[in-house]
N, C-alpha and C positions, 0 to 999 in steps of 0.2 A: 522380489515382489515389489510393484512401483507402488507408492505413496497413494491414500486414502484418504489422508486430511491436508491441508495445507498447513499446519503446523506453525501456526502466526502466536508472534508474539507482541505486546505492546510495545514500541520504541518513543524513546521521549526525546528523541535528537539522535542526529547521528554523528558520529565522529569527527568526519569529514567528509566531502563531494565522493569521495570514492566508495567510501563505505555505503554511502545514499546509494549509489549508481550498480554496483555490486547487489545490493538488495531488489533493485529496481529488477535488475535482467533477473533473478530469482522469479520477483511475481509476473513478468513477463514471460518463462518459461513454464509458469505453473497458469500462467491462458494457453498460452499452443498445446497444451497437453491435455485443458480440458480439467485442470483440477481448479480454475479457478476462472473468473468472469469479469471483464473489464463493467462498469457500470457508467449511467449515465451520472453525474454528480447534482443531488436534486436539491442540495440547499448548501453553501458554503456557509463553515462558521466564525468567516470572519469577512470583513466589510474590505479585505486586501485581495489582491488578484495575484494569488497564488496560484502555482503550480499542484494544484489539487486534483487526485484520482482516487474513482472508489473502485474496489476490488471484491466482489462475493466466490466467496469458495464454494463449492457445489457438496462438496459433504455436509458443512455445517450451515449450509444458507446464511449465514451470515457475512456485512459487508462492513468492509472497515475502508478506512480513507488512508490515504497519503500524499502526503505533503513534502515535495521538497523546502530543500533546506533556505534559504533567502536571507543571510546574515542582514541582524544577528540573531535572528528565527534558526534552528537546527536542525526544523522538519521534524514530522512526528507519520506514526504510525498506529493506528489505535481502531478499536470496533466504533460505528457508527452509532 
């Protein structure tokens, strides 16, 4: 039975660029599939021009952002 939720967790940095990248094609597979929704980014919270995307899940309507990582920033991932 395919997935229902997207099953997000908060990350507060990530390990390394691969770990980032690895995650990345996750929620980039969870839009082809329709469990989840790239979004337009309506307010950045921070004054840097980061690599910032929002992502809402369709089960939970809820959008969370992500940020790659930008040493020595380690990118987060977290509800909006």
């Amino acid at each position: 039975m395919p997935p229902t939720d997207c099953d997000w967790k908060v990350i507060e940095g990530f390990g390394s660029d691969e770990e980032y990248e690895r995650f990345r094609a996750r929620i980039v597979e969870q839009t082809k599939s329709g469990l989840a929704k790239e979004e337009r980014v309506k307010r950045r919270y921070s004054g840097i021009d980061w690599d910032e995307r929002w992502y809402r899940c369709a089960a939970t309507k809820q959008t969370w952002r992500l940020v790659a990582p930008d040493p020595p920033f380690n990118g987060i991932f977290e509800p909006v």
